[in-house]
N, C-alpha and C positions, 0 to 999 in steps of 0.2 A: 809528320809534316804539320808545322803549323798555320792554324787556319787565319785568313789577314781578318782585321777588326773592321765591321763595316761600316761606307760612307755614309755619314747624318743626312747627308745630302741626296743619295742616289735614292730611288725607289724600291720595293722591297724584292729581295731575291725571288729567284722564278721560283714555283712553286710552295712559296711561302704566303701564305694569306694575311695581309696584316690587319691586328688587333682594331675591333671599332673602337674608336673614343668614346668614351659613356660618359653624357652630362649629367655632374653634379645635380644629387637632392638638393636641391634648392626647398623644398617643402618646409613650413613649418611645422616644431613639434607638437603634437596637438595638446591642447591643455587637460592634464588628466581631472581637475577638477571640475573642469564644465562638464567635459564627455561623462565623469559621474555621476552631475547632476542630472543632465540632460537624458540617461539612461535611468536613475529611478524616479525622474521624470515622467517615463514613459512608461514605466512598470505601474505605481503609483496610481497613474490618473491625473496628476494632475503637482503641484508646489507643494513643500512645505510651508505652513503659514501661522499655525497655532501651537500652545502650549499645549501643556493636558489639561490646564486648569481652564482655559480658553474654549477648547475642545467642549468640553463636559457642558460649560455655560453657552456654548451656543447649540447644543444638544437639548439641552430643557431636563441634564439630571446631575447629580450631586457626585460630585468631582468622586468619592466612595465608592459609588456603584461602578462608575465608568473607569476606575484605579482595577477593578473588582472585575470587570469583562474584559479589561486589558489580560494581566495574569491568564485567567480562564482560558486564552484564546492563545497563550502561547508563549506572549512577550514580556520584557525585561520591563521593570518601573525605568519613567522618564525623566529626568529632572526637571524642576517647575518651571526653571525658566526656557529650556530648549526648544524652540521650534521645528516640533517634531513630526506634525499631522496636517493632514489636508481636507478640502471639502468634503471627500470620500469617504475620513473616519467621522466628521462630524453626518453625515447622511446613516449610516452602518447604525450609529449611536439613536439616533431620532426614529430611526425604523425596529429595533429592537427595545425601543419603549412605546412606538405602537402597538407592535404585538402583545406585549404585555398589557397593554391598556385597554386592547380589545381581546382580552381572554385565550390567544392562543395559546401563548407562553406564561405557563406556572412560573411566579416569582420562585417560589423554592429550587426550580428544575434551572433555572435563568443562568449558573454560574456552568452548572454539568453540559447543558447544549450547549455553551461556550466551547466547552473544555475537548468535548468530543468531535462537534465541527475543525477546531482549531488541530486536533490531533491529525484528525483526518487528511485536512488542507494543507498543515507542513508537510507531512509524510507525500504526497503527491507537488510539493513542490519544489521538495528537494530533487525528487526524483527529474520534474521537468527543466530542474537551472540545470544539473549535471547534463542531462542529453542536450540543451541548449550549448552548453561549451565544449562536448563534443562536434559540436554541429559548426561552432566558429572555428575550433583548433583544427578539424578538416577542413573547412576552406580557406581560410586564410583570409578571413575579410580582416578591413581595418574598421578601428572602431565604428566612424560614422556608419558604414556600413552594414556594423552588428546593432547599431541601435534601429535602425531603419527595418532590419530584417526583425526584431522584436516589436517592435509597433506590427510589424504585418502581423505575427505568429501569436501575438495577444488574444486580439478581437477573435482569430478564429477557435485558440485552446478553448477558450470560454464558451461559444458556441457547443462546440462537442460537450463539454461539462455539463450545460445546461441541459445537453439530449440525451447525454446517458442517464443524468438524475433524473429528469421527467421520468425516462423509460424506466428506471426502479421505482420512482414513487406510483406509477401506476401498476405497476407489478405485485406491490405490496400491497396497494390499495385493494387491487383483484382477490389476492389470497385473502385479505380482512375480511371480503361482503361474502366469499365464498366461506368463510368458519374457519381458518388455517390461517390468518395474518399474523402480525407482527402485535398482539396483544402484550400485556403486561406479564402475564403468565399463561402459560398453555402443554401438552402434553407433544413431546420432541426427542428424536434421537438425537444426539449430540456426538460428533466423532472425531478424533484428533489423528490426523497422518502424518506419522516423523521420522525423516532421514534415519539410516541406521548408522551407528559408527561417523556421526558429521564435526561429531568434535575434532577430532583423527584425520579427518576433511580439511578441516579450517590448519591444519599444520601442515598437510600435503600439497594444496591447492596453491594456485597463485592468487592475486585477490582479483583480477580478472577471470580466470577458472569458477572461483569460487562464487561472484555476479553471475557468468552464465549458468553456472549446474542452480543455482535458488531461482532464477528466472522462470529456466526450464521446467523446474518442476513447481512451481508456485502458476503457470501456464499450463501444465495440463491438469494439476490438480481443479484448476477452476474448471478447464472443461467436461471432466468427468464430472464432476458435484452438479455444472447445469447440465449436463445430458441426461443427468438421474434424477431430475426435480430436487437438491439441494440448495443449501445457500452457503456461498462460504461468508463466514463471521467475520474472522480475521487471520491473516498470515503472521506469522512468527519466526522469523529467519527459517530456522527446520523443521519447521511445524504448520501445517495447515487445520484448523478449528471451522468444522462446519456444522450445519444444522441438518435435517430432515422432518417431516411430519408424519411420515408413517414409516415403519419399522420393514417391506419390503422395501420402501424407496434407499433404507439407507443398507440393507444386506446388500443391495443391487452398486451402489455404488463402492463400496469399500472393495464388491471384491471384482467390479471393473477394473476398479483404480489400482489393486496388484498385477491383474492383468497386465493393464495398459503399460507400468512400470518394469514389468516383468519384459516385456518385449523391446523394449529401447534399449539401448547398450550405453545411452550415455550418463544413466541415472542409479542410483544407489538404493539398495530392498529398504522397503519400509517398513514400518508398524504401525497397527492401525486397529484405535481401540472405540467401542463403539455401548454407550448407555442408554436407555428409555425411561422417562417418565417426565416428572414435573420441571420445567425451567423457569428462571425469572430471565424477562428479557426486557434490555432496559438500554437505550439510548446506542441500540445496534448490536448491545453485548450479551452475552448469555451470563447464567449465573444459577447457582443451586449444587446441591449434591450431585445430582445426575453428571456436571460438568466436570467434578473433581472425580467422577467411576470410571467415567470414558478416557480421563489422563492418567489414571493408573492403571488401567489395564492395557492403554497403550506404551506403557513402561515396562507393563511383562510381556509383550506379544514378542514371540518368535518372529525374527526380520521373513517378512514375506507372507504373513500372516494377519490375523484380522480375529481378535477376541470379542464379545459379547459378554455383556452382564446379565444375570438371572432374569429380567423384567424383559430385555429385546429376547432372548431365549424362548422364554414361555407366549411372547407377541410371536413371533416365528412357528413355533410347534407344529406339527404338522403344513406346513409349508410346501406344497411341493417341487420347488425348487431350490431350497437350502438343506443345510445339514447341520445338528449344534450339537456339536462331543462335549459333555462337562469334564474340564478339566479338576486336579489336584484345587483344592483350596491354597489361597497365598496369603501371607502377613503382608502389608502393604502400608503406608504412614496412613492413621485415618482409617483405615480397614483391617482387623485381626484375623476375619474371616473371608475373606473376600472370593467365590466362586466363578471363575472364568468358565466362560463356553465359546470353544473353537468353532470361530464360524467356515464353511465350504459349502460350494454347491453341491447339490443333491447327486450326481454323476460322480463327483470326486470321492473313490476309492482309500485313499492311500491317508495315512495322518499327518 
């Protein structure tokens, strides 16, 4: 049977709910060039206004130096005539030639504290734009609304920045008046922890997989190294690089950190190789032989394991809490000889 075609006229069948009318956007589109502006606007601080040549001379220094702390710190050269820079880089410029004026900062050092600040800073702000657009793409704001929500999240990141660096610079400062700071040279274990099999990872993984499992394990390896008086130096995709000052602090943490690794199920066996003696430290980095023993022994350790060089071995000896089996000699790049010693706690039995 066919069904009759309904009256324009009547009202809608019973049971039938009818459709609300939805008024037209009428909105206008927003101008992607403002909202652009008005967004590194508010990153910024403030308009663009000057050249670099401009910049430089209302700086009070020679367009060279300031071409020269550009680079350093991370960025592209600008074209002379572009309107590139704001009060903020000419402030940055005038307070990094006071330093220098007043003896803080080594002209020779001037280009490398660029270099390492700037490293540093990208690396933590790339990380903050990605969670910032995670942060829009789940809500759903519209632009004005993302910019409004980045003027608030500003002032506060910087806050925190400013109290975590105080809290390290007084940290370091402690360990300096105590004899163990951050000198130019001093006596350090050094120790590198690395995923096993993460190449083989990076093919398996999806590359959200592959952000959470580095997260993970770049979060607890930090907080094993501070639980055990450590510092971590730097991360390295599968690689954690940390320090110690005395040769229990760092037995104590390598073989926390298998532990700890050992009992989660979400994390892959590491290798974890560990050297003692002289290091050059320099602008937050380590450096010396001692850091090239700890990277190739942690390239022979058995996954789940934790090798030692002859120098932490003989610092350990009689220890009564560790254990150090010398291993086979290995040929190694840089080493023909090179003497591992498996390190274990003093209880553990088995090899």
């Amino acid at each position: 049977m066919t069904r009759p075609a309904p009256d324009p006229e009547a009202g809608p069948e019973p049971g039938i709910r009818p459709e609300p009318e939805t008024e037209p956007d009428t909105r206008p589109e927003p101008d992607l060039g403002v909202l652009q502006q008005d967004f590194e606007q508010a990153l910024l601080g403030g308009e663009r206004k000057f050249t670099r040549i401009e910049v430089s001379e209302r700086a009070g220094i020679s367009i060279e130096r300031a071409e020269q702390m550009w680079h350093a710190l991370g960025f592209a050269t600008v074209p002379d005539d572009e309107i590139a820079f704001t009060d903020g880089d000419v402030e940055a410029l005038r307070l990094v030639a006071a330093l220098e004026d007043d003896g803080f900062i080594d002209p020779a050092m001037e280009s490398s504290l660029a270099r390492k600040l700037g490293q540093t800073q990208s690396r933590l702000a790339s990380w903050q734009s990605a969670m910032f657009l995670d942060l829009l793409a789940g809500s759903k704001l519209s632009a004005d609304d993302a910019i409004e929500v980045a003027s608030l999240l500003l002032p506060a990141m910087e806050r925190l920045q400013t109290y975590v660096w105080r809290r390290h610079l007084a940290a370091a400062a402690g360990r300096a008046v105590a004899g163990s700071g951050e000198l130019a040279s001093g006596i350090r274990v050094v120790g590198f922890a690395d995923i096993v099999s993460y190449t083989r990872l990076t093919r398996r993984l999806s590359e959200l997989e592959l952000g959470q499992l580095i997260e993970r394990f770049e979060g607890l390896a930090a907080d094993v190294v501070a639980l055990n008086g450590g510092r971590v130096i730097k991360s390295i995709g599968d690689e954690v690089l940390f320090v110690t000052d005395t040769p229990a602090q760092a037995a104590a943490l390598a073989l926390a950190l298998q532990e700890k690794v050992a009992e989660a199920d979400d994390l892959p066996e590491l290798r974890i190789g560990l050297a003692y003696g002289s290091v050059l430290i320099r602008l937050g980095d380590v450096y010396g032989e001692v850091v090239n023993l700890a990277s190739r022994l942690t390239s022979e350790a058995k996954p789940g394991r934790v090798l030692a060089d002859r120098e932490l071995a003989a610092a350990l000896d009689g220890h009564p809490q560790y254990r150090l089996r010398r291993l086979r000699r290995v040929s190694v790049r840089g080493y023909h000889h090179l003497t591992p010693y498996a390190l274990q706690r003093a209880s553990t039995d088995n090899g």
